[in-house]
N, C-alpha and C positions, 0 to 999 in steps of 0.2 A: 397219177402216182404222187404220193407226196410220201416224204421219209424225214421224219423230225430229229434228230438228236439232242441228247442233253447229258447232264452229268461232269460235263466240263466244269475248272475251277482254277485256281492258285494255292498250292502245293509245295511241303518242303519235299526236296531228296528225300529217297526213301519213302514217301507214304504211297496210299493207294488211293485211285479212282475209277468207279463204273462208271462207262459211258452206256447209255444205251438209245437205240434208236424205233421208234415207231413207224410202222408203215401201213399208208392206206392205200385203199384204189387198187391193189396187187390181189392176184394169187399169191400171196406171202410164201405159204411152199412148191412155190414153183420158180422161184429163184432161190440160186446162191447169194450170198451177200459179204459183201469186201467191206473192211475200214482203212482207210486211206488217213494219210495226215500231207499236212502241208505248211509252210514256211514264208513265210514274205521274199520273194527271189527265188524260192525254187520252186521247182518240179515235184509235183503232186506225188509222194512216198506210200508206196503200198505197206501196211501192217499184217494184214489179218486177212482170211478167208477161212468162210466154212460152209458146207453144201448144203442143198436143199433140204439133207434130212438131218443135216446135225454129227454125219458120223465122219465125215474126213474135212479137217482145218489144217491150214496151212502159215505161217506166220513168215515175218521178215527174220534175217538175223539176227538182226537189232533188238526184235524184241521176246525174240523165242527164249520160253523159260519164266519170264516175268509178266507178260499181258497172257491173257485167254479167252476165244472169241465163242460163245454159243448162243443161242435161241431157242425162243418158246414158241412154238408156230401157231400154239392156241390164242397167243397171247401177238401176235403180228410182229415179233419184238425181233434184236437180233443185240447182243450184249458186247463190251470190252472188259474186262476185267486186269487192269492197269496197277499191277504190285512192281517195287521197288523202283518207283518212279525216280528220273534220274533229269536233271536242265537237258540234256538232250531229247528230251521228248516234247518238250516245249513244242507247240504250233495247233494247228487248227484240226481237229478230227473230223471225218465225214465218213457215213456208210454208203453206200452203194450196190446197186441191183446186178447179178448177172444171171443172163436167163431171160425169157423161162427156159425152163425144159433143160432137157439134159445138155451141160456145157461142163466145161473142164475148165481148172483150177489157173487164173492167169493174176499177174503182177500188172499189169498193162491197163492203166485209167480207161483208156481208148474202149476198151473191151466191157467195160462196165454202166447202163443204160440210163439209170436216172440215183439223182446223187441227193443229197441232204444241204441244209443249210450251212452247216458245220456247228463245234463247239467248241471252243477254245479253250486250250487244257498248257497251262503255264504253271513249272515245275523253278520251285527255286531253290539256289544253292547253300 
């Protein structure tokens, strides 16, 4: 399994960034797939999930309303779409596998199989 990300950058407040992530070596739709962010010091932050078929996503707080997570399954792909970016977004983005098969929507790294290099996505004020 390998899962690449990219699309990370340095950003004022306010703009946008797609992230997007490749995946090989998978049944691509046969997992769900999460983006996670993380911080120097903390604990790996869940963003984003969305299902194997694309029809239910689920987001953090934080970022619901202004990120949006989907995929192209022809394309092995799975997206961020990162509007009204804010310095609290700042940190490292990773996707991640959950699945195969049919699995229910979780927040919990623990839960999620094989993970990305990450991209760093630094928001400034």
């Amino acid at each position: 399994v390998q899962l690449v990300e990219s699309g990370g950058g340095l950003v004022q407040a306010g703009d946008s960034l797609r992230l997007s992530c490749a995946a090989s070596g998978i049944t691509f739709s046969s997992f769900a797939m999460g983006w996670f962010r993380q911080v120097p010091g903390k604990e790996r932050e869940f963003v984003a999930y969305i299902g194997r078929l694309g029809r239910s996503t689920y987001y953090a707080d934080s970022v619901n309303g202004r990120f949006t997570i989907s995929r192209d399954n022809a394309k092995t792909a799975v997206y961020l779409q990162m509007n009204s970016l804010k310095p609290e977004d700042t940190a490292n983005y990773y996707c991640a596998t959950r699945g195969p098969g049919v699995v229910g929507f979780s927040v919990v790294p623990h839960d999620y199989g094989s993970w990305g290099q990450g991209t760093q996505v630094t928001v400034s004020s």
